[in-house]
Structure formats: structure tokens, C-alpha cells
C-alpha positions as CSV (number, residue, x, y, z in Angstrom):
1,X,-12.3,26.0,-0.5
2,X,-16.3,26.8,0.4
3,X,-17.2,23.6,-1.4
4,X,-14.9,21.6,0.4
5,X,-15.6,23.1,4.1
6,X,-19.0,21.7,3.0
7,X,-18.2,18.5,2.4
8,X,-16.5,18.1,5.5
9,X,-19.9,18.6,7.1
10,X,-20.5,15.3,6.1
11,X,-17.1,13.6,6.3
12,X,-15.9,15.0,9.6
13,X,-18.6,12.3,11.5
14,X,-16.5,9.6,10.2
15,X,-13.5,10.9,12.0
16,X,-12.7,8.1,14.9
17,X,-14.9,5.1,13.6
18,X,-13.5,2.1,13.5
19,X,-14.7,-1.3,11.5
20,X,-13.3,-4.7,12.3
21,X,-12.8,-7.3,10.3
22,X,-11.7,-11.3,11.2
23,X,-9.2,-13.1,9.2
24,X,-8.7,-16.6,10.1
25,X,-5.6,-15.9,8.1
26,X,-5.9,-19.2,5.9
27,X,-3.1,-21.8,5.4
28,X,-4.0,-21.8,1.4
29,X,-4.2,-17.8,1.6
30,X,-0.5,-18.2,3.4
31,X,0.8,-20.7,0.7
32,X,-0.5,-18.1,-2.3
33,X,1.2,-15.6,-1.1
34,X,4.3,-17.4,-0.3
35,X,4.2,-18.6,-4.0
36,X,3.5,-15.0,-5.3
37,X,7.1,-14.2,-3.4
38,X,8.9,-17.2,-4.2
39,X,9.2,-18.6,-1.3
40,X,8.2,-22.7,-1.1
41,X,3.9,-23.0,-0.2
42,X,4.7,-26.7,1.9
43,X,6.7,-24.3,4.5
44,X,3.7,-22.5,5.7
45,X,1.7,-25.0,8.5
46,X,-0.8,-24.2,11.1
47,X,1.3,-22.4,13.1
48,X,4.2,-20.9,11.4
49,X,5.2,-17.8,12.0
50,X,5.1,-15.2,9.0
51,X,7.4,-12.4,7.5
52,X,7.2,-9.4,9.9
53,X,5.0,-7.5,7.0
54,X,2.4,-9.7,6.0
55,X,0.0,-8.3,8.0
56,X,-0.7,-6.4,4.8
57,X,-2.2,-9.9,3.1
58,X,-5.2,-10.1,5.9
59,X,-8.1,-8.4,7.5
60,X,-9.3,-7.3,3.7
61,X,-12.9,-6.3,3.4
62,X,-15.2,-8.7,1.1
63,X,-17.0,-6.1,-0.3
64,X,-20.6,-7.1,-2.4
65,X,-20.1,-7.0,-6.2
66,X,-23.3,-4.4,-6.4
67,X,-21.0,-2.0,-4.0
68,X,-17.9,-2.0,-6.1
69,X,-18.1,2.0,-7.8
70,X,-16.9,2.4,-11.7
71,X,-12.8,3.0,-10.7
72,X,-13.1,-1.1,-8.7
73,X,-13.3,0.5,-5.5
74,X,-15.9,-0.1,-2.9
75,X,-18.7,2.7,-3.4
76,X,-18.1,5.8,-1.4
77,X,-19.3,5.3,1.9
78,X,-19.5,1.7,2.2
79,X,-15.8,1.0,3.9
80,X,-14.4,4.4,3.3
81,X,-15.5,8.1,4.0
82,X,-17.6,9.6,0.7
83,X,-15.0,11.9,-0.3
84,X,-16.2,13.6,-3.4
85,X,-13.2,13.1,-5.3
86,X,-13.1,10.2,-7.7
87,X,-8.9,9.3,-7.9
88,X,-7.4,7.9,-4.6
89,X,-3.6,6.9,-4.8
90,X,-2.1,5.7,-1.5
91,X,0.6,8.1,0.0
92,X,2.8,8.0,3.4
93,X,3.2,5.0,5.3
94,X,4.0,4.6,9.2
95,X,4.5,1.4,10.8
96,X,5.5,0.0,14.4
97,X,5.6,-4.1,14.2
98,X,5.3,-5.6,17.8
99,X,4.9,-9.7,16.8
100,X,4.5,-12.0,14.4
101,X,1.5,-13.2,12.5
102,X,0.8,-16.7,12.8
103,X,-0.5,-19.2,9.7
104,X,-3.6,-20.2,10.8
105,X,-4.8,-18.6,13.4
106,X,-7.6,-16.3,13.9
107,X,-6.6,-12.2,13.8
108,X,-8.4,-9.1,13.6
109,X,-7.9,-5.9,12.3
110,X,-9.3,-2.6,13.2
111,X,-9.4,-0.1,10.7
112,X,-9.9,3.6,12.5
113,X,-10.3,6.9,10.2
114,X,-7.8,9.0,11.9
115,X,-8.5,12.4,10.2
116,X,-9.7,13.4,6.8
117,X,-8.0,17.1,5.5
118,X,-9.0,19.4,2.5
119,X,-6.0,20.9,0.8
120,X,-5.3,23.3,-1.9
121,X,-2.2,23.3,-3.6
122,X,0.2,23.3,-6.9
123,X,-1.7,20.2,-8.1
124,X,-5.3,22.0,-7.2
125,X,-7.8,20.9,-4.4
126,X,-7.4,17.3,-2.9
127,X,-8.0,15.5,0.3
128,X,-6.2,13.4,2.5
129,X,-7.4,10.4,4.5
130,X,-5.2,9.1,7.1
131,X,-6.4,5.5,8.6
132,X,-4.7,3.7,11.4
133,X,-4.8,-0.3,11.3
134,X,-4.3,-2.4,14.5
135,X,-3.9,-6.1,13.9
136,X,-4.1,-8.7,16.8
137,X,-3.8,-11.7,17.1
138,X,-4.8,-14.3,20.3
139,X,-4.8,-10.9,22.7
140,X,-1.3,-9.3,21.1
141,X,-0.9,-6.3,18.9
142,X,1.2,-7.6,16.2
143,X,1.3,-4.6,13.9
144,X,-0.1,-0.8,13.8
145,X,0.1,0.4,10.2
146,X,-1.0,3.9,10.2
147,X,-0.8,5.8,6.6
148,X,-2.2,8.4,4.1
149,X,-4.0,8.2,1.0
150,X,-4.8,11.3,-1.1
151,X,-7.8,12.0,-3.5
152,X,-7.8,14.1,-6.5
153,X,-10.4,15.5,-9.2
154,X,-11.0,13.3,-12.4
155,X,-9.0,13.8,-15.1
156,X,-10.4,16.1,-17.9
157,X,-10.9,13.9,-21.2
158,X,-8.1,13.6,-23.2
159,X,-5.6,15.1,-20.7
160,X,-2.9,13.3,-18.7
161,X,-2.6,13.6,-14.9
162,X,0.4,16.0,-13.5
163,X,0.2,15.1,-9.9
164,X,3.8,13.5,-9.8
165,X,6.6,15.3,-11.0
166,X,9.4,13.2,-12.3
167,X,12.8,13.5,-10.0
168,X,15.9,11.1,-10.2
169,X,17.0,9.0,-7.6
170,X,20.1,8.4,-6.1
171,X,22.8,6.9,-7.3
172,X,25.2,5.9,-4.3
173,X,23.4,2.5,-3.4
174,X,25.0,0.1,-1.7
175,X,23.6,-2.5,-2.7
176,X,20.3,-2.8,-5.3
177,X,17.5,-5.8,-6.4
178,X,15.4,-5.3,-9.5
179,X,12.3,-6.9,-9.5
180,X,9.8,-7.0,-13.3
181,X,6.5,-6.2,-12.9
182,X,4.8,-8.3,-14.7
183,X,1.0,-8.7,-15.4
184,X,1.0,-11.6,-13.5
185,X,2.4,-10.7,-10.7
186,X,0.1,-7.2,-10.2
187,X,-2.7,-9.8,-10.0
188,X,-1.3,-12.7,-8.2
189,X,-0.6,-9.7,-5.2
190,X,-4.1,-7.9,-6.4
191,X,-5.9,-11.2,-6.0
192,X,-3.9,-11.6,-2.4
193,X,-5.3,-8.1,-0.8
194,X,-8.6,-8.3,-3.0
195,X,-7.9,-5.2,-4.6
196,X,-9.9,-4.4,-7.6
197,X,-8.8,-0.5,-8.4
198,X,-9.1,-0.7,-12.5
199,X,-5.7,1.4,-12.9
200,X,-3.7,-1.9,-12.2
201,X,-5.6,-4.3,-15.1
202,X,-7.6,-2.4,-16.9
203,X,-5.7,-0.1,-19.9
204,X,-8.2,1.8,-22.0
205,X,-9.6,2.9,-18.3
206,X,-6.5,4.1,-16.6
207,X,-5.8,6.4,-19.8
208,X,-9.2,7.2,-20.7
209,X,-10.6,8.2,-16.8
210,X,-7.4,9.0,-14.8
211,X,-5.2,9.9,-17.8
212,X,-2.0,7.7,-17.1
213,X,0.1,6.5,-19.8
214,X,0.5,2.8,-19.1
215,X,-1.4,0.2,-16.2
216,X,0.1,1.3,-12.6
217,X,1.6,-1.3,-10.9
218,X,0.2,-1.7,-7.2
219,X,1.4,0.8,-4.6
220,X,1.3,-2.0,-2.0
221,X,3.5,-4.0,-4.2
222,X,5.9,-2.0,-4.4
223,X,6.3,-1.5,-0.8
224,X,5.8,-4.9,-0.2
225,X,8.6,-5.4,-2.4
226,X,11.0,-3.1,-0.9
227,X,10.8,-4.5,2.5
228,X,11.7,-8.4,1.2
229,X,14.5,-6.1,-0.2
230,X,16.0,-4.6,3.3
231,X,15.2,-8.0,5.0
232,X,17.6,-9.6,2.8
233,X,20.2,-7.2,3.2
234,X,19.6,-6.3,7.3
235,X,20.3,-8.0,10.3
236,X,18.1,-8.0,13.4
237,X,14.2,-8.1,13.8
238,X,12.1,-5.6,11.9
239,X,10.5,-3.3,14.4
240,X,9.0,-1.1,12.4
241,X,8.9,1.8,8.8
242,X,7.9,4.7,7.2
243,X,7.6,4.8,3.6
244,X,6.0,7.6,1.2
245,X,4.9,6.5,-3.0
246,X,6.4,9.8,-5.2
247,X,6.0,8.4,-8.7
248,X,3.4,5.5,-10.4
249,X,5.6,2.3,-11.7
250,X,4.1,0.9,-14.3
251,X,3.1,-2.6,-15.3
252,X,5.5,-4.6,-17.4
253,X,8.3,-2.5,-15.9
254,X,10.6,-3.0,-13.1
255,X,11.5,-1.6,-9.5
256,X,14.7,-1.3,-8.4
257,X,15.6,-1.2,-4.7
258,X,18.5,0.3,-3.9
259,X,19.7,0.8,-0.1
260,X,22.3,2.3,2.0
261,X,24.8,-0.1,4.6
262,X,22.7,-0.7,7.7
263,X,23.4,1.3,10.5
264,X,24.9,0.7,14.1
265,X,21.7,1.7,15.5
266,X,19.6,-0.7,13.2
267,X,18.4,1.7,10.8
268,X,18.2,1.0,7.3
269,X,17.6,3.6,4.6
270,X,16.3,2.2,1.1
271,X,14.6,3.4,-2.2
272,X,12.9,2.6,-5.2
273,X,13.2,3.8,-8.9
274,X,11.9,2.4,-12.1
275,X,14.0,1.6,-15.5
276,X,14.6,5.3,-16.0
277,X,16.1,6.1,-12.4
278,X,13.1,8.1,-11.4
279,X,12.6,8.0,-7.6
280,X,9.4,6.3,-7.0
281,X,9.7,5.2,-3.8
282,X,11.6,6.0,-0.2
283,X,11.1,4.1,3.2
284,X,13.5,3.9,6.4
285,X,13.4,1.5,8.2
286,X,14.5,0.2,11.6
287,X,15.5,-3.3,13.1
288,X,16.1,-4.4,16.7
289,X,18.7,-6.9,17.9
């Protein structure tokens, strides 16, 4: 790990910083992504209070065109740490929710680099970056979404990637919602969070240079899509989740959302597999009275 200990020469400065960004968190932003969901545009006014986890949809960096790198990213170094590995696939999730967003009202978030760790391991040498995000809005913290996201060598030409290993997924759900993945709705939520990663619309790329089979549907989609799923089968106010990605979906697929019965306490336990009941996805989550 010499060459790594080396790099963190350089990364280890950006431990602690912290970048804000303002969001004015736009009534025609709002209405798109309340479209993208299926849920009616005309209900979102100046005003109106949002679903718990939209805080997602805001406080996105507009980065230039000449700074995007070759995978969509921003260049190293230019929002993130310049960790010298080219593949970054998000991770673990932890959230605490104290409020709600409001439609048109001005928000901030802060975006802190926690810690940055070089690992070796069955899949080889990779990092991981853990950020913290505090949104606020008119002097309250509405949200603090801490999580992970990992970074891996290229792919070697012609090779696949074998950094997920396949596993099923329960079978005792409660309950369960399926939700296709279609093309346009990777870039209807893509276009929401301004997220330009190539993997999600560009196919000779994500097989050529990071050696997956088929376009990867959006990480935050997915989570995003398994928390409409416990809100429409919990009771209570959303306080709060962790969630971890195990294994890519892929575009044109589907992800089903399976989930336990609620607990008396509030928690909620739910997961995600794709067509072939691979796990993909797990997050628990918890809901005050």
C-alpha cells in the first residue's frame, strides 16, 4: 500500500473542508421532480412542504463543462478529493431527517469530507470517501445525510468488473412494489440531481472503460425509490435511514422493493432485488409517531 500512503499525502488536507452551495429550491425544479415520481406538478406552490427525502434533489454543484473528466464526473479536485482511482460507485448511506423542505424557499447545503481511507482487499486496492451533508433551511437543519462512496482501478480492456458478487435476496416480504427502469426515467432523475456519470446513458462506455454488461441504473434512484416504497407502506414521520448499494441494476430492468411489517417501535426493514432476485439493495429505516 506504499503508493497509496503517498497519495494520502495529498488527500489527507481535504479531510474536514467543507463547500456550500445555495439552492433556492425552485418551484419548476419541485414540479419536475414531482412529475418524474408521479405525483401531480400543480400541488407543489411556494411554500409546500416536500417528501421527507428530497433533500437529495437540491444543493447540486453546477459544475463548468471544461471541468467535467472523461467518466461525466467533475475533474478530480474540483468538488471532490483527487483520488487516483478512476471508478467511483456510491456505497453506505446514513441519514437523520429533522424537518421538512419547503418549495421555494432558499436552503443550503454543506458538503464536509469526513475522512478519505485506502484499503486493500478481495477486490484489490480501493478507497473510500465518506462525506457528511447538512441541509438548512431559514436557520433549521432539515436533513444530515452522511454516506460512503468507494473508488476502484480501471477496468483492464476487454475484461468485466468483479467487484459485486451476486447473492439472492430474501424471499419472506411482506409486502413488495416493482418499479421498470426505463431510459427515461434514469434521465428524468439524472437531469433532477445533475448527474452526468456516463455509466447511466452511455453503453459502448460503461462496457468498454468500466467493463459492465449493460447501462447502470442510478444508485440514487434506487434509493430514492425504495424510500417512496416504505412511505407507502409505514405509518408515522420519517426520522431518519441507513441504506448500503450491493449489486448494479441495470437500465431497462426493474427493482423490486420488498419489506418486512413495520415495527412497534417504528422501524421498518426493506430491500431491493432486480428481475433475477439478486439483492441489490438493503436500508432500515425508522419513523416517529
Amino acid at each position: 500500500m506504499s503508493w497509496m500512503d503517498d497519495a494520502m499525502n495529498d488527500l489527507r488536507p481535504w479531510i474536514g473542508r467543507v463547500r456550500t452551495v445555495e439552492d433556492d429550491v425552485g418551484l419548476m425544479a419541485m414540479r419536475r421532480a414531482a412529475g418524474t415520481f408521479d405525483m401531480d406538478p400543480e400541488r407543489i406552490g411556494r411554500g409546500t412542504e416536500l417528501p421527507p427525502h428530497w433533500f437529495t434533489l437540491i444543493g447540486v454543484e453546477t459544475v463548468l463543462q471544461k471541468e467535467i473528466g472523461p467518466d461525466g464526473h467533475a475533474n478530480k479536485g474540483v468538488v471532490l478529493p483527487p483520488i487516483p482511482m478512476p471508478r467511483r460507485m456510491g456505497a453506505g448511506r446514513r441519514v437523520s431527517i429533522m424537518g421538512r423542505l419547503k418549495a421555494g424557499e432558499p436552503a443550503v447545503k454543506k458538503a464536509e469530507v469526513v475522512d478519505i481511507v485506502p484499503k486493500s482487499g478481495r477486490s484489490g486496492d480501493i478507497f473510500v470517501l465518506t462525506m457528511r451533508n447538512t441541509y438548512e433551511q431559514a436557520g433549521r437543519k432539515i436533513a444530515v445525510d452522511e454516506f460512503d462512496a468507494i473508488y476502484r482501478p480501471a477496468v483492464p480492456p476487454g475484461q468485466k468488473t468483479t467487484a459485486t458478487v451476486a447473492t439472492p435476496a430474501r424471499a419472506d416480504q411482506a409486502w413488495s412494489d416493482r418499479t421498470a427502469l426505463t431510459n427515461a426515467l434514469n434521465f428524468r432523475y439524472s437531469a433532477l440531481t445533475w448527474n452526468a456519470h456516463r455509466i447511466h446513458y452511455d453503453g459502448d462506455y460503461t462496457r468498454r472503460e468500466e467493463g459492465y454488461p449493460a447501462l447502470v441504473s442510478n444508485g440514487g434512484l434506487s434509493m430514492h425509490l425504495m424510500v417512496d416504497a416504505a412511505l407507502r407502506h409505514a405509518k408515522g414521520t420519517l426520522a431518519g435511514y441507513t441504506a448500503r448499494l450491493v449489486h448494479p441494476l441495470w437500465v431497462g430492468e426493474l427493482i423490486d422493493v420488498r419489506g418486512e411489517q413495520q415495527q412497534p417501535d417504528g422501524r421498518l426493514k426493506i430491500w431491493a432485488a432486480d428481475r433475477n432476485g439478486v439483492l441489490c439493495g438493503e436500508m432500515e429505516l425508522e419513523f416517529s409517531k
